[in-house]
C-alpha positions as a Python dict, from the first residue, in 0.01 Angstrom:
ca = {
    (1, 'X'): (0, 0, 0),
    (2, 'X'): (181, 205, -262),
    (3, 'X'): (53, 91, -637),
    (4, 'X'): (427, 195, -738),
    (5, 'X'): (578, -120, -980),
    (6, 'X'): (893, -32, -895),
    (7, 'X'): (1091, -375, -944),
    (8, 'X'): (1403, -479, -735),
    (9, 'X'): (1678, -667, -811),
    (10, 'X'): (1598, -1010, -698),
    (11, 'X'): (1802, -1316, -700),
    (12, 'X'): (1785, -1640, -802),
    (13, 'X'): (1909, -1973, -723),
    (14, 'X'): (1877, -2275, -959),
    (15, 'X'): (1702, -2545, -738),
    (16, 'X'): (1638, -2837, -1003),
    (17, 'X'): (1476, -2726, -1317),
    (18, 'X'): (1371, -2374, -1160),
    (19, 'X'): (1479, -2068, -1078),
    (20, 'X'): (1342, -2010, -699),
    (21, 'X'): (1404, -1646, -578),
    (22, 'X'): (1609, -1557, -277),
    (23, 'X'): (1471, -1485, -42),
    (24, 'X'): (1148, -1621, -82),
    (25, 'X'): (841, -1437, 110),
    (26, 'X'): (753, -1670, 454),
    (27, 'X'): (393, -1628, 494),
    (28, 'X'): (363, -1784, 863),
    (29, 'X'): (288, -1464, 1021),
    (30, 'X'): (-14, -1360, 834),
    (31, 'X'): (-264, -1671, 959),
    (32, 'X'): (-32, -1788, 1278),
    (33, 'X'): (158, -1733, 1616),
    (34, 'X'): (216, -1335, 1629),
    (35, 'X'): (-103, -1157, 1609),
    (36, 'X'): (-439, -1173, 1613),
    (37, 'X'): (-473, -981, 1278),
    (38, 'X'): (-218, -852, 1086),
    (39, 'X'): (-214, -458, 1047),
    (40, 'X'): (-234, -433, 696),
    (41, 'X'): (-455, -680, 485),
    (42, 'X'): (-236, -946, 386),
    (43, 'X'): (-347, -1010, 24),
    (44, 'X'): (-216, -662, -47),
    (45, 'X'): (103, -728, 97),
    (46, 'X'): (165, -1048, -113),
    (47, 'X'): (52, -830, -394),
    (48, 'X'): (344, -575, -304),
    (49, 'X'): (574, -846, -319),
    (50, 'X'): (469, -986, -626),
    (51, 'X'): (488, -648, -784),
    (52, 'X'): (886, -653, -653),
    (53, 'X'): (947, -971, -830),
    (54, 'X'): (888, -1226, -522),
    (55, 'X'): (732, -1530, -656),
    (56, 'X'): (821, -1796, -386),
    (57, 'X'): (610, -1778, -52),
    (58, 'X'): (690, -2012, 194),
    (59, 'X'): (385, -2147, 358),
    (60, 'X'): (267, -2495, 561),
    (61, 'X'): (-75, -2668, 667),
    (62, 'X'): (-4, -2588, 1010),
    (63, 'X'): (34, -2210, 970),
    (64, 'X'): (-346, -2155, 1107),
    (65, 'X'): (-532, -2020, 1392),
    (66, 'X'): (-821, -2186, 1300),
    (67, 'X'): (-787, -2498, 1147),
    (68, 'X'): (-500, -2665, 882),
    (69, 'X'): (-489, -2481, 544),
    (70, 'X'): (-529, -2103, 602),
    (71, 'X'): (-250, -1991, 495),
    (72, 'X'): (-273, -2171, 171),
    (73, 'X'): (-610, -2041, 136),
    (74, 'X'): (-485, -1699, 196),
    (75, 'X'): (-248, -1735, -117),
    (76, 'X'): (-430, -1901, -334),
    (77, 'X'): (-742, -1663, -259),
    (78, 'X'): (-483, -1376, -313),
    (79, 'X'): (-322, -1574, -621),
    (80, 'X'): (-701, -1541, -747),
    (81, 'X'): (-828, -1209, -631),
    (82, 'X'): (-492, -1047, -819),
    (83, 'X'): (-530, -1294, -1121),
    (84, 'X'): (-146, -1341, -1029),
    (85, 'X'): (15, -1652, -1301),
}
């Protein structure tokens, strides 16, 4: 994974009081129903994404292979590992 900061131009929608970017980054692949393990690890990718502005990832309970709640533990363990805001 590069460490470039290179930012891209996201966009934003206005969805109530916030500004949600478009797109947003759908996690469902990195704890559920492709592989077996990702290639890369996937705290570094959410990183990357970060870094390009992302700040919307798209998760659910059921995105698991091993029991409800991976996925949010994946971001929230990456949320903590990066000290992301």
């Amino acid at each position: 994974m590069s460490s470039n900061k290179a930012k891209s131009k996201i966009t934003y929608a206005k969805i109530g009081q916030d500004n949600v970017p478009i797109p947003g980054f759908g996690a469902m692949g990195f704890s559920a129903f492709y592989t077996s393990k990702p290639d890369r690890d996937p705290k570094e990718i959410l990183k990357h994404a970060y870094d390009l502005g992302c700040t919307f990832w798209d998760t659910a309970d059921i995105y698991s292979r091993t029991g409800h709640g991976e996925n949010e533990r994946l971001i929230a363990e990456t949320i903590k590992h990066y000290n992301i805001p």
